[in-house]
VMD Tcl script that builds the backbone (N, CA, C; Angstrom):
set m [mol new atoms 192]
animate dup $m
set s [atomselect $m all]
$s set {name element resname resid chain x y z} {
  {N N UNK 1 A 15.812 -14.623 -47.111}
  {CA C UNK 1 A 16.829 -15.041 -46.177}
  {C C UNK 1 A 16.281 -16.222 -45.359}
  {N N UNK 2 A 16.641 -17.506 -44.897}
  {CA C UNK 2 A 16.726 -18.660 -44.636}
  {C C UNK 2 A 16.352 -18.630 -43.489}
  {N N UNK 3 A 15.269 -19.211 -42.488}
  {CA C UNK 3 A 15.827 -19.009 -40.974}
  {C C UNK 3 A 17.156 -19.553 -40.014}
  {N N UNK 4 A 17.427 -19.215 -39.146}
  {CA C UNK 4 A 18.738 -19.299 -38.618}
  {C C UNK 4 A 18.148 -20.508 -37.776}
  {N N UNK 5 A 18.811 -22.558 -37.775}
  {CA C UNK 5 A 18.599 -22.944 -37.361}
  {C C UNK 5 A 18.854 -22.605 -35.591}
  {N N UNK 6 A 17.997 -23.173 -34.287}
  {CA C UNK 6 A 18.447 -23.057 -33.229}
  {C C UNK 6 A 20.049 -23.686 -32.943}
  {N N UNK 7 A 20.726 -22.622 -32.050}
  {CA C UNK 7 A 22.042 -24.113 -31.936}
  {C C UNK 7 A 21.231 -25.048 -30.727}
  {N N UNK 8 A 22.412 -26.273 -30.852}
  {CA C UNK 8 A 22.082 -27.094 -30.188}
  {C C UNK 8 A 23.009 -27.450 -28.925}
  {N N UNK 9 A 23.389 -27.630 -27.672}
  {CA C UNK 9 A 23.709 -27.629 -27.094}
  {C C UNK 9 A 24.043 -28.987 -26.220}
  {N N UNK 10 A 25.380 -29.902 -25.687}
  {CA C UNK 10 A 25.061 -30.846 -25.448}
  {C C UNK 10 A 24.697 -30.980 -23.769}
  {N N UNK 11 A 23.914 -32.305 -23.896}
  {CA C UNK 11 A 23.510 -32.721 -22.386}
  {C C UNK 11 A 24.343 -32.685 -21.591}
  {N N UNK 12 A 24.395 -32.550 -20.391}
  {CA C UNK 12 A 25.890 -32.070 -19.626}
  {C C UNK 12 A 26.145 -33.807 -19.045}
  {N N UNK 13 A 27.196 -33.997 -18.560}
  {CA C UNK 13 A 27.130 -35.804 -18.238}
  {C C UNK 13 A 27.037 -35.484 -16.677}
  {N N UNK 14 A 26.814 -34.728 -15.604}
  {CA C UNK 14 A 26.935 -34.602 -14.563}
  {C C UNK 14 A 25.268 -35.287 -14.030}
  {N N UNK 15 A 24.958 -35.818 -13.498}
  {CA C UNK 15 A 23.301 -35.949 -12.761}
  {C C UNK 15 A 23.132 -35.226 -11.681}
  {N N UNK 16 A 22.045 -34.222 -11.596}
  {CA C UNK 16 A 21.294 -33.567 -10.618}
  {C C UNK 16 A 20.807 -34.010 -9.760}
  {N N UNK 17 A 20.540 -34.003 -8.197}
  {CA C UNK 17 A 19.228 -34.293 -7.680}
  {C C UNK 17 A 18.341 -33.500 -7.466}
  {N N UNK 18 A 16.853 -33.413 -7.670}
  {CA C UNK 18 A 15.940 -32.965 -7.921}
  {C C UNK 18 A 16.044 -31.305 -6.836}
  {N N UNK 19 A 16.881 -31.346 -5.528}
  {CA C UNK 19 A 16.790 -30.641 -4.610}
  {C C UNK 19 A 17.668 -29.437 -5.050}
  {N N UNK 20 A 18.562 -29.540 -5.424}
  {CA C UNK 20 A 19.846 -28.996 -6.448}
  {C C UNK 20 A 19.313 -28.308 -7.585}
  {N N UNK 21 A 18.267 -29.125 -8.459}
  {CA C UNK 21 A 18.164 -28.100 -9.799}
  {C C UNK 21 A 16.803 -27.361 -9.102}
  {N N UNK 22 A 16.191 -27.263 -7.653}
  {CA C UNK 22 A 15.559 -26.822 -7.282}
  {C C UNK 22 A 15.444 -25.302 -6.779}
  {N N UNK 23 A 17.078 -25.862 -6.390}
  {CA C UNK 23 A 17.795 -24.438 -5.613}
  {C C UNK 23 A 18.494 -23.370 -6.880}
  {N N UNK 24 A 18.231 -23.648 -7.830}
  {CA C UNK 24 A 19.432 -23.271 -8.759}
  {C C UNK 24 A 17.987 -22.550 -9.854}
  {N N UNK 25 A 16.580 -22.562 -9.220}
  {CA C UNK 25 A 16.010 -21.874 -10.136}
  {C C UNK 25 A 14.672 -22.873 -11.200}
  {N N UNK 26 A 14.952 -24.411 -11.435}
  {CA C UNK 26 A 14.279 -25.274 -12.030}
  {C C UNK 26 A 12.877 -25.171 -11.207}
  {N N UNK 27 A 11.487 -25.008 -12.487}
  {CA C UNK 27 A 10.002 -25.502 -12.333}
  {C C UNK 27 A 9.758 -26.206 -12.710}
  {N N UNK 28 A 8.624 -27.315 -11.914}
  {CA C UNK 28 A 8.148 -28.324 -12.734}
  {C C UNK 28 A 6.955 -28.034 -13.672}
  {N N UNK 29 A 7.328 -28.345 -15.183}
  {CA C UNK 29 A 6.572 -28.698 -16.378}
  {C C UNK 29 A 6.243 -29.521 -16.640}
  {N N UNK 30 A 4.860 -30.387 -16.899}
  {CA C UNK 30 A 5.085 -31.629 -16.918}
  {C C UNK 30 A 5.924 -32.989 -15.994}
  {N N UNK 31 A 6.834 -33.003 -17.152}
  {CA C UNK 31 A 6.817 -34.109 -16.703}
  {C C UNK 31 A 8.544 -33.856 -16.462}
  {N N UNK 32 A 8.986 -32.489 -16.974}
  {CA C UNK 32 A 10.178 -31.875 -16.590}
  {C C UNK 32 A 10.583 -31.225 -15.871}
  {N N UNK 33 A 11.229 -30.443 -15.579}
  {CA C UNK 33 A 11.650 -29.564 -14.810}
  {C C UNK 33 A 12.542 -28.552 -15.756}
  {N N UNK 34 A 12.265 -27.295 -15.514}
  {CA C UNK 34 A 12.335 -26.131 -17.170}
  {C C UNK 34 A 12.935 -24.785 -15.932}
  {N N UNK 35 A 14.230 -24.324 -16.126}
  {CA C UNK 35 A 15.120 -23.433 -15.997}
  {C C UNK 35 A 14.440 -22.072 -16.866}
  {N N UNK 36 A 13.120 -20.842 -16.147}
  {CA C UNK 36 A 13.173 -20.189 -17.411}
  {C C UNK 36 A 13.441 -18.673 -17.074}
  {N N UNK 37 A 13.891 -17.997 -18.139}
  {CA C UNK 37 A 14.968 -16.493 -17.714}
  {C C UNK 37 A 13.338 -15.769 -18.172}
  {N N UNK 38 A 14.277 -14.232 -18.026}
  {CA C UNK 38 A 13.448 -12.940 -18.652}
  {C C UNK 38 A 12.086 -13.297 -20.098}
  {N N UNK 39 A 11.134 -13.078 -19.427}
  {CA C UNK 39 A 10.032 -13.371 -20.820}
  {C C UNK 39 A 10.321 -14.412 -20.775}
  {N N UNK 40 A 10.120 -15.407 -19.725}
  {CA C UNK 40 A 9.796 -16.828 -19.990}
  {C C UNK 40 A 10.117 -17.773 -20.784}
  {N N UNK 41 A 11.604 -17.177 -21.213}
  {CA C UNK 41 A 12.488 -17.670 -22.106}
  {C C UNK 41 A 12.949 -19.164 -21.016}
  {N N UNK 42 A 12.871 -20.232 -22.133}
  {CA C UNK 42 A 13.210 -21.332 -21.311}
  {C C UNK 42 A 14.740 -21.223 -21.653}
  {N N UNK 43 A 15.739 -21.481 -20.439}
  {CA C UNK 43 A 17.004 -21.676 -20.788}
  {C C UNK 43 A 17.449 -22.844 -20.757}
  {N N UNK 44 A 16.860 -23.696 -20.140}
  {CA C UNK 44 A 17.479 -25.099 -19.779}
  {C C UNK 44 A 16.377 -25.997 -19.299}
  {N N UNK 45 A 16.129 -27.417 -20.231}
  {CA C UNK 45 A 15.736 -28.359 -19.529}
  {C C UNK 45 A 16.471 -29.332 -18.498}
  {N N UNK 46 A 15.504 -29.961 -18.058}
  {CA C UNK 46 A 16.003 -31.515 -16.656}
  {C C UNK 46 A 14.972 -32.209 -17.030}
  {N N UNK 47 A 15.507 -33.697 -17.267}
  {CA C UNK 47 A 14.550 -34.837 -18.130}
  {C C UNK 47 A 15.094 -35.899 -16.758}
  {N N UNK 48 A 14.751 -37.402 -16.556}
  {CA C UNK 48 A 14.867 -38.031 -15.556}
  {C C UNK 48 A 14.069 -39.051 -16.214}
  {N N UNK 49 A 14.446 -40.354 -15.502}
  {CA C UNK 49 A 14.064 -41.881 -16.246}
  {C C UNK 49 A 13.311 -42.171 -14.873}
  {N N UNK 50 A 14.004 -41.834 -14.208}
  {CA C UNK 50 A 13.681 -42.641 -12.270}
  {C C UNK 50 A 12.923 -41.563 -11.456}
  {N N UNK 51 A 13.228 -40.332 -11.454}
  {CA C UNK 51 A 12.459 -39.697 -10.460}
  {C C UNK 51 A 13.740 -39.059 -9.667}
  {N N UNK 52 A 14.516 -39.446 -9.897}
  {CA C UNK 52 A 15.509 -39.478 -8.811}
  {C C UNK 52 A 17.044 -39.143 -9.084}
  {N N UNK 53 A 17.601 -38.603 -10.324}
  {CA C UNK 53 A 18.546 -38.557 -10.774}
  {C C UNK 53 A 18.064 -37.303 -12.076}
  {N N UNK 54 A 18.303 -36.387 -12.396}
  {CA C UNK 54 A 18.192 -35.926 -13.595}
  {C C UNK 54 A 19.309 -35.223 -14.657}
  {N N UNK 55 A 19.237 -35.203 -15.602}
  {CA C UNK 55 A 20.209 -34.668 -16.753}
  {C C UNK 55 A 19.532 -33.531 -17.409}
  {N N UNK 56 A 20.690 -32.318 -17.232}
  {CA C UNK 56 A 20.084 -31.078 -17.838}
  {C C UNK 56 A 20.253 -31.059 -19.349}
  {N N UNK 57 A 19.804 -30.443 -19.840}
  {CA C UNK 57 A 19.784 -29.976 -21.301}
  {C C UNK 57 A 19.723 -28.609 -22.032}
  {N N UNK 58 A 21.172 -27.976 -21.399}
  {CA C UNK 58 A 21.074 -26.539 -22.416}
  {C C UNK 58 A 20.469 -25.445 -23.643}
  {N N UNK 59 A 19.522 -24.764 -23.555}
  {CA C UNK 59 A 18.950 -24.233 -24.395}
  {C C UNK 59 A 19.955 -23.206 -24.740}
  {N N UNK 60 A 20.110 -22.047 -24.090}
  {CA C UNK 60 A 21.014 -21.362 -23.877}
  {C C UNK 60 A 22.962 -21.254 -23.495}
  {N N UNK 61 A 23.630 -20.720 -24.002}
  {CA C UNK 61 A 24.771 -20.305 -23.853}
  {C C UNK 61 A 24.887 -20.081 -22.184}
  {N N UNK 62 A 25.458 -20.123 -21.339}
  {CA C UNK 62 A 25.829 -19.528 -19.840}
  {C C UNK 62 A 24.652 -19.896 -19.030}
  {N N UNK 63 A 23.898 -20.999 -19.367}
  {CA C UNK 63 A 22.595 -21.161 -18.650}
  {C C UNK 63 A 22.474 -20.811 -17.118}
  {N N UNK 64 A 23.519 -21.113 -16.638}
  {CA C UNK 64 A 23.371 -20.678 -14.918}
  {C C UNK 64 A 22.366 -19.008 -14.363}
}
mol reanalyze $m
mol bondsrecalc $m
mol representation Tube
mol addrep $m
C-alpha cells in the first residue's frame, strides 16, 4: 500500500503582526515562527521577508 501523500494547504492572504501570531499560540523556530498542538505536532507555520509582516501556512485542517 502506497504512502498517503501529506495534503497541502493554502497560504492564507491575510498578514500577521508578529504580536498577533504571538497571542494566538506561535514559537519562534529559527527563522519562523511554528503554531505546535498535542505531541509537538506542528500545525501551522509564519514565514516573513521583513521582520514585520508575516504569512501563515497551514499544516493542519482548523489550525486555530
Amino acid at each position: 500500500m502506497p504512502k498517503r501523500q501529506p495534503k497541502v494547504y493554502a497560504t492564507l492572504r491575510r498578514y500577521f503582526d508578529r504580536s498577533e501570531l504571538v497571542m494566538l499560540g506561535f514559537q519562534q523556530d529559527g527563522s519562523q515562527l511554528v503554531k505546535r498542538g498535542a505531541g509537538r505536532v506542528i500545525y501551522a507555520t509564519a514565514s516573513s521577508l521583513n521582520g514585520l509582516s508575516w504569512r501563515v501556512t497551514p499544516l493542519v485542517k482548523h489550525w486555530k
